[in-house]
C-alpha positions as CSV (number, residue, x, y, z in Angstrom):
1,X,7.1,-14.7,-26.8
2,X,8.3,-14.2,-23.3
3,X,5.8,-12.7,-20.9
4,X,6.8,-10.8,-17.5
5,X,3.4,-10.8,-15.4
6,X,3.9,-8.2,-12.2
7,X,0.9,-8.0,-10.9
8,X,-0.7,-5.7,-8.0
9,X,-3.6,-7.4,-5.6
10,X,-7.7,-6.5,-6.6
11,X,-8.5,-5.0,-3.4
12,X,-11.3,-7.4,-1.2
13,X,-11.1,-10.3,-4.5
14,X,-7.7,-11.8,-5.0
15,X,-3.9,-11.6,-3.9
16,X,-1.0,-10.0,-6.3
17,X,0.0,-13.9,-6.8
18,X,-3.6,-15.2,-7.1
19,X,-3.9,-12.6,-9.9
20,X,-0.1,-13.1,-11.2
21,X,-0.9,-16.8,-11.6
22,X,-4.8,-16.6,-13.2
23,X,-3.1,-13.9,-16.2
24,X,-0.1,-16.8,-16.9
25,X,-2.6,-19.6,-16.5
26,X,-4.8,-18.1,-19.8
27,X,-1.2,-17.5,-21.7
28,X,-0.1,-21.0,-21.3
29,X,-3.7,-22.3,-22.2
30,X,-3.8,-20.7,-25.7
31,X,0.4,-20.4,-26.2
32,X,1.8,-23.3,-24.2
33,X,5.4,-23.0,-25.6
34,X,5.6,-19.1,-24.0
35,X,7.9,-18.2,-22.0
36,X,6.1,-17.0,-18.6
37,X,7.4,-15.5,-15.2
38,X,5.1,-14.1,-12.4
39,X,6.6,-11.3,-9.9
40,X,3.7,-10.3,-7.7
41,X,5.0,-6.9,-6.4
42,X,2.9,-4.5,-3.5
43,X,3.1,-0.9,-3.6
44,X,3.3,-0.9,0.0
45,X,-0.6,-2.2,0.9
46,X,-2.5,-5.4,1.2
47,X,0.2,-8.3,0.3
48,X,3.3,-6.7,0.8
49,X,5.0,-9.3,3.0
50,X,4.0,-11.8,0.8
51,X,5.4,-9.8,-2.9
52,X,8.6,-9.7,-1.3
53,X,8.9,-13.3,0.4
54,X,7.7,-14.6,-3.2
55,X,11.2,-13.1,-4.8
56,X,13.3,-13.1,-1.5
57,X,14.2,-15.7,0.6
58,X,12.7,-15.3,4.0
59,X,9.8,-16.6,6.0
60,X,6.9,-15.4,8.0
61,X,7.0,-14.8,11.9
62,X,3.5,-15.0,13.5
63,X,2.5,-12.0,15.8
64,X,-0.5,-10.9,17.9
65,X,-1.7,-7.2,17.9
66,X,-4.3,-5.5,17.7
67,X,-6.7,-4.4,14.6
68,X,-7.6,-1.1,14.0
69,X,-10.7,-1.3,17.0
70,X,-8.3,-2.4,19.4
71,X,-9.6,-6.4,18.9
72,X,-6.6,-9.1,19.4
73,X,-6.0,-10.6,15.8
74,X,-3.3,-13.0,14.5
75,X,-1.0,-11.4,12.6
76,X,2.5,-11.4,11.1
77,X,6.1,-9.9,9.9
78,X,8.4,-11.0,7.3
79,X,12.2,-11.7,7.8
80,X,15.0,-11.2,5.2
81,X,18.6,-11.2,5.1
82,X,19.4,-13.0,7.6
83,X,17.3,-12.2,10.7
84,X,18.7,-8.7,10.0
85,X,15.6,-6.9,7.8
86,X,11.9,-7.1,9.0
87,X,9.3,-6.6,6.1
88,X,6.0,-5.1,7.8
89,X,2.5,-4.3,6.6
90,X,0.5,-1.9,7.8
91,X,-2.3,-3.3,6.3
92,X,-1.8,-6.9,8.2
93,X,-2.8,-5.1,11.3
94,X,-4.4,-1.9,10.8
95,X,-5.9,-2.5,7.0
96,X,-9.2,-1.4,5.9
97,X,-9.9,-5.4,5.2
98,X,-9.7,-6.2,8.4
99,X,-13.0,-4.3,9.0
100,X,-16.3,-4.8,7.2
101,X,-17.7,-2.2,5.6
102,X,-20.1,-0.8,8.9
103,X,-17.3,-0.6,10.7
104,X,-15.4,1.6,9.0
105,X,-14.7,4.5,10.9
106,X,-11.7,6.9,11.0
107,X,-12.9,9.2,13.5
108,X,-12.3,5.9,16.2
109,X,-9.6,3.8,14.1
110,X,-6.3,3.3,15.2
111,X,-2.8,2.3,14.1
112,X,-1.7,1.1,17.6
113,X,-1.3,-2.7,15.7
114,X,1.1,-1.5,13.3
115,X,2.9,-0.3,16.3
116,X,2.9,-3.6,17.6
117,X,4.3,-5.4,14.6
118,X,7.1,-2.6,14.9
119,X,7.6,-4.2,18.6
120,X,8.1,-7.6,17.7
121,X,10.6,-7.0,14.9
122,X,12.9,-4.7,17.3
123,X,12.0,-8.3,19.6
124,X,13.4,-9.8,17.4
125,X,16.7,-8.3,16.8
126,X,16.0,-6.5,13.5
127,X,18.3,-3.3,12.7
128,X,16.1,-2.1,9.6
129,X,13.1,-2.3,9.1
130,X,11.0,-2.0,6.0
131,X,7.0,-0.8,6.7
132,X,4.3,-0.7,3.5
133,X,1.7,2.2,4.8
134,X,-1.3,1.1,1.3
135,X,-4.5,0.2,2.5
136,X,-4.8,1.7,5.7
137,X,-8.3,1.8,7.5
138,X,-7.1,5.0,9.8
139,X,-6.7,8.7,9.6
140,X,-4.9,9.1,13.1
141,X,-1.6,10.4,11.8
142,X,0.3,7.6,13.3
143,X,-0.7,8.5,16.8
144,X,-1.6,4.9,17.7
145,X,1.2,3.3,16.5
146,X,3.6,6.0,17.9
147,X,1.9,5.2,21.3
148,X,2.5,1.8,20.9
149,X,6.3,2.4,20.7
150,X,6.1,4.6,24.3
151,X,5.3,8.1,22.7
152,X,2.8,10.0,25.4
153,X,0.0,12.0,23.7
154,X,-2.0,14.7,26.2
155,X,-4.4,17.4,25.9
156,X,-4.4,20.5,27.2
157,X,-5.7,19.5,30.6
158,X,-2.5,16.8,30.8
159,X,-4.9,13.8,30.0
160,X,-3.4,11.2,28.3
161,X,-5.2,11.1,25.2
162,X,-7.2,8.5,23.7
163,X,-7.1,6.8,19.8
164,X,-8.5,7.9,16.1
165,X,-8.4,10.6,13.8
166,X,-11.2,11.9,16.0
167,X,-8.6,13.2,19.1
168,X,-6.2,15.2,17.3
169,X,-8.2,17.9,17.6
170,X,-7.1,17.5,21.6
171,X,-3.1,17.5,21.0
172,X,-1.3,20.3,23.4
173,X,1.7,18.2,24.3
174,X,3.9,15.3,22.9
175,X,6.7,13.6,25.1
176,X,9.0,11.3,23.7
177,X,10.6,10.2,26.7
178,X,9.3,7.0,26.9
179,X,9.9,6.2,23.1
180,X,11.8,2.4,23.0
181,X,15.3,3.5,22.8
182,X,16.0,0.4,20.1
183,X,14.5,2.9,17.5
184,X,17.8,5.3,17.2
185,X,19.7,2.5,16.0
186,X,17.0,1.4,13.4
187,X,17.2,2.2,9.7
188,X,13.7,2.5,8.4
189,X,12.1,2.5,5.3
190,X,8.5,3.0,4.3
191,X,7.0,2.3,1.4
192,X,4.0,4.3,0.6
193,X,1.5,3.8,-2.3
194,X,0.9,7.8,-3.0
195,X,2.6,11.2,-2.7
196,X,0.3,13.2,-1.2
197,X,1.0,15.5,1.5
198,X,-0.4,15.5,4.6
199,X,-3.5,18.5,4.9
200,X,-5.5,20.1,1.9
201,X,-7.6,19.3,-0.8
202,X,-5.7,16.0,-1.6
203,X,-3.9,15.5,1.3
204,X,-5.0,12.3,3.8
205,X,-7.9,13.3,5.2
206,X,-9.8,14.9,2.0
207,X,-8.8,12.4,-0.2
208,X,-9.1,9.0,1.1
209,X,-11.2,9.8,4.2
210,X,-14.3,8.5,2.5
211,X,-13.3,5.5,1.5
212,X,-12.5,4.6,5.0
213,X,-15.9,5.0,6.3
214,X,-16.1,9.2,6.6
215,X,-19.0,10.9,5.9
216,X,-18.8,15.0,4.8
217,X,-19.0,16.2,7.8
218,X,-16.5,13.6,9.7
219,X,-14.9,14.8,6.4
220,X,-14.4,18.3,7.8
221,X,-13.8,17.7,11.3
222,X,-10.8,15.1,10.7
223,X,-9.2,17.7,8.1
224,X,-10.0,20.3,10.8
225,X,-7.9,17.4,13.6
226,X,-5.1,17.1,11.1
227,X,-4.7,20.8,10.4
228,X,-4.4,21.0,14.3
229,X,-1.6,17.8,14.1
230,X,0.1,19.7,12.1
231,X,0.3,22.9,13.6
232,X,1.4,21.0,17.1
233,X,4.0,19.1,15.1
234,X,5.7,22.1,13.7
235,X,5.6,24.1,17.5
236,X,7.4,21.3,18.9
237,X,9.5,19.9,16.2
238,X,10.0,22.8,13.5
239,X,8.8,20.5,11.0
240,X,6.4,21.8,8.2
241,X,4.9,18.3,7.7
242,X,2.9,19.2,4.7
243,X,6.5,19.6,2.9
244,X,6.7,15.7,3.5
245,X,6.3,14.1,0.2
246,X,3.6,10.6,0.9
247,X,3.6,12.3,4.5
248,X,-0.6,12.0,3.8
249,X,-0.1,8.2,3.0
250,X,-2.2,5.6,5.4
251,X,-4.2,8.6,6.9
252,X,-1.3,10.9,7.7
253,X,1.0,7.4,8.9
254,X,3.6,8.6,6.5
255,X,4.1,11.8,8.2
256,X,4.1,10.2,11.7
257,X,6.7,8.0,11.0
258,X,9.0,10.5,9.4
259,X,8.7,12.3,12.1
260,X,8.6,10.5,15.3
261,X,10.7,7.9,14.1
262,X,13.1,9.7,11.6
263,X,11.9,7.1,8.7
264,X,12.6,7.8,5.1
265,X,9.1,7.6,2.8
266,X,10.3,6.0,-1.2
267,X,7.7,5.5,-3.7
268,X,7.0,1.6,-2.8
269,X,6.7,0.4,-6.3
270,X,10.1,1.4,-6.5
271,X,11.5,0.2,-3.1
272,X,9.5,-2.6,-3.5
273,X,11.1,-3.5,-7.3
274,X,14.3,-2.9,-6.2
275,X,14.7,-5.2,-3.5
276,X,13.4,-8.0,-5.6
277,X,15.5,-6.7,-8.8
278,X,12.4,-6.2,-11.3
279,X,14.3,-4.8,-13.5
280,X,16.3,-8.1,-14.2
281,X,13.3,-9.6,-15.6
282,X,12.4,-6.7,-17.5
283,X,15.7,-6.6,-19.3
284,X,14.6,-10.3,-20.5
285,X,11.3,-10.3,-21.4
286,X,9.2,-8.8,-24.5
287,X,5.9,-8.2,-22.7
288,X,5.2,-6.6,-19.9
289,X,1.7,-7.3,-18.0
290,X,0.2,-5.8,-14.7
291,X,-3.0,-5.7,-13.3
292,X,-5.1,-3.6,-10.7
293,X,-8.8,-3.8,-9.2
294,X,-9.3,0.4,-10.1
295,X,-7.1,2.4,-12.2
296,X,-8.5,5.9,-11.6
297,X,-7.3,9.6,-10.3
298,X,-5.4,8.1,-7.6
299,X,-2.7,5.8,-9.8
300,X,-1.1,8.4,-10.7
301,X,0.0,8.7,-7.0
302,X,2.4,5.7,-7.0
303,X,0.2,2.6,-7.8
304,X,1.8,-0.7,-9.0
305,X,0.5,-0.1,-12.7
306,X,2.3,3.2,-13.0
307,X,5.0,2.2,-11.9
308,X,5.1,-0.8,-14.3
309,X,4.5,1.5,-17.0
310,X,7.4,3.8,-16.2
311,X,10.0,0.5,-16.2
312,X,8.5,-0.1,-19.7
313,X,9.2,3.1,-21.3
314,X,12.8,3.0,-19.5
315,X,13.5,-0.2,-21.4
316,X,11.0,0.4,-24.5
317,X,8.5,-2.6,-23.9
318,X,4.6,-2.2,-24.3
319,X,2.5,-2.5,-20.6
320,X,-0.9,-4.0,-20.7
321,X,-2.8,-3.6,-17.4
322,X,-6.0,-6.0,-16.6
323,X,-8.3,-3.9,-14.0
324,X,-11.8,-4.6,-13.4
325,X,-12.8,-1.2,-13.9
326,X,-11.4,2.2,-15.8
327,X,-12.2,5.5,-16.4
328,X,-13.9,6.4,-19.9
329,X,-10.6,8.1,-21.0
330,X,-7.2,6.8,-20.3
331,X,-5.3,9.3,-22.0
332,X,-3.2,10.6,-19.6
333,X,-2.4,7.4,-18.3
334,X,-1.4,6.1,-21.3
335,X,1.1,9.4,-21.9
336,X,2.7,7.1,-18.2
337,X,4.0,4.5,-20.3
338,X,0.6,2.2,-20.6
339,X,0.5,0.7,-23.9
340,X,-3.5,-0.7,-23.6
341,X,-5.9,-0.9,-20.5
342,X,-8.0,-3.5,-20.7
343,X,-11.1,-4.2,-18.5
344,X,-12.0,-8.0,-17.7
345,X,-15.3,-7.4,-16.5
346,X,-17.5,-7.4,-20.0
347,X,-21.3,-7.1,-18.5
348,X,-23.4,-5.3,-16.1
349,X,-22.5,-7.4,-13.1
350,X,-22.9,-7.2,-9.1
351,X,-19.7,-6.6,-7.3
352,X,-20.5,-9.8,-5.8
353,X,-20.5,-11.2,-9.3
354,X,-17.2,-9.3,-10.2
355,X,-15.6,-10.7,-7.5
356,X,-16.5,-14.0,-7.7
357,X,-15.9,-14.2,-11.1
358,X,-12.4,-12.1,-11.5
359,X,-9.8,-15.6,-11.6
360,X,-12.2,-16.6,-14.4
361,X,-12.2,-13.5,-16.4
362,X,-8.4,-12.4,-15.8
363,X,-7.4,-16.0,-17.2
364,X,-10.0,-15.5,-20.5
365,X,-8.7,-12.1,-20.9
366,X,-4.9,-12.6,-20.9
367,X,-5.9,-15.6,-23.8
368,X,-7.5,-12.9,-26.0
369,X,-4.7,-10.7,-25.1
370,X,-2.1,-13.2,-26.0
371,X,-3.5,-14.2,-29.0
372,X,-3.5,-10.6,-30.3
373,X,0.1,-10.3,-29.2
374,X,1.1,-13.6,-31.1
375,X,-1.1,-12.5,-34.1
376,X,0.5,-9.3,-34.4
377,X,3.9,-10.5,-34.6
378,X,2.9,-13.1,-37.2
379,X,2.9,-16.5,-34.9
């Protein structure tokens, strides 16, 4: 039997190839004579550089920026093609990781890093550039990280205005004089992890506000900021920005980008599988596997599983997904091309336990699943 493992990262517990190579590790323990390939693959959040540098030849260029309170971190880009394509994660410099959970805060967070990382890769003579916007500990609407490239933000009294989702509130004026002039002859691509748009009920703010530290009433007052973002945005640039597919990806980075820098937002399961030509190894292989901390509401949206699931009805091969948690009905998912979903955690655990544990319980998991594959088909 010839297994194609592509998995996602668990958020906080293990890398898309950490979790890649625990799944093949139980398949070759109870089938050794499989056929096995792992392509880690990032929907545009936490290991993104590193999904594409697995399948692409290219290497890592080290760069110092700031994390989403403004501290001086190490972080990094990837090259490809030739000096010519920078590969850059939001979530490297401006990812809800790099904070602990007390100081999660979107009212104060910025994206200025991700700015930064933008900076070194014009540096470095990079025409296009290729940004994953998942995992994103801010809800600024890119205002940081357009700041960082020269754009001027004041309020109403002409002060130039501070960072965080908490500010937007302020904007009266936006001058792009001072924008690095290197950007108009950039092609760049983001990939974001969801569609949403930008304001509203499931737009940036609303939906993934909470998870970045908001409580209901920062809730309200950061919609309240982006509804205002908004409004400035289409006054001075005749841009609905709600119309902008993923546009409330990375707390509203997705807009900002298409529209201070002209980007083009792509599903980044699909950008993402193209440049590292998935569906080569799909062609070839008879099972499908992925794997995802959470699949919930949200992976719908764009996340790696769905997107795996999709590529299996296309070429009519079943899709198992490993998570560590699921919803009691799976339904719908199901109906999105996901043969089985199959939770590794078995027991009442701690998270700490779940965590701790998940290399252990992905590798016994993907034995019992193999062995049910192998069984079915008489081996």
């Amino acid at each position: 039997m010839r297994y194609l493992i592509v998995p996602g990262s668990f958020k906080d517990c293990l890398s898309a190839i950490e979790v890649g190579s625990a799944i093949e590790a139980g398949i070759l323990e109870s089938f050794p004579n499989s056929t096995t390939a792992v392509i880690p693959i990032s929907d545009g959040g936490e290991g993104f550089v590193n999904a594409i540098l697995h399948s692409v030849i290219g290497y890592k260029v080290p760069v110092v920026v700031f994390d989403p309170l403004l501290r001086e971190i190490e972080s990094y880009i990837g090259i490809i093609n030739n000096g010519r394509t920078a590969i850059i994660e939001m979530a490297a410099a401006s990812g809800l990781e790099m904070l602990n959970p007390a100081e999660r805060n979107p009212w104060i967070t910025s994206s200025f890093g991700t700015g930064q990382l933008i900076l070194k890769a014009l540096d470095l003579g990079c025409a296009e550039l290729i940004i994953g916007i998942g995992g994103s500990a801010t809800n600024d609407a890119g205002l940081g990280l357009a700041k960082a490239l020269g754009i001027k933000f004041y309020d109403k009294l002409g002060t130039e205005m501070g960072e965080g989702g908490g500010v937007l509130g302020q904007l009266h004026t936006i001058d792009l004089s001072g924008m690095d002039a290197r950007l108009k002859n950039s092609s760049i691509q983001v990939a974001t992890d969801v569609t949403n748009a930008l304001c509203g009920i499931e737009g940036a703010t609303m939906m993934y506000g909470a998870q970045k530290g908001a409580n209901p009433e920062m809730l309200q007052k950061l919609e309240n900021n982006m509804q205002h973002f908004a409004n400035i945005i289409d006054q001075n640039f005749n841009v609905n920005v709600d119309l902008i597919v993923g546009g409330g990806a990375a707390g509203g980075l997705g807009a900002g980008l298409a529209v201070f820098l002209g980007a083009k937002l792509s599903s980044g399961f699909t950008l993402v599988s193209h440049l590292i030509q998935i569906e080569n190894y799909i062609a070839s292989a008879d099972i499908l596997i992925t794997a995802e901390g959470t699949i919930d509401s949200q992976s719908a949206y764009g996340k790696t599983p769905i997107g795996v699931g999709k590529l299996g009805l296309t070429y009519k091969k079943p899709v198992y997904v490993f998570v560590g948690s699921a919803p009691d009905s799976i339904i719908e998912i199901q109906k999105l091309g996901i043969t089985s979903v199959i939770p590794i955690i078995r027991k009442p655990v701690t998270l700490t336990e779940a965590i701790n544990n998940a290399p252990v319980w992905l590798r016994s998991s993907a034995a019992m699943l193999s062995h049910i594959i192998e069984a079915s088909a008489g081996k």
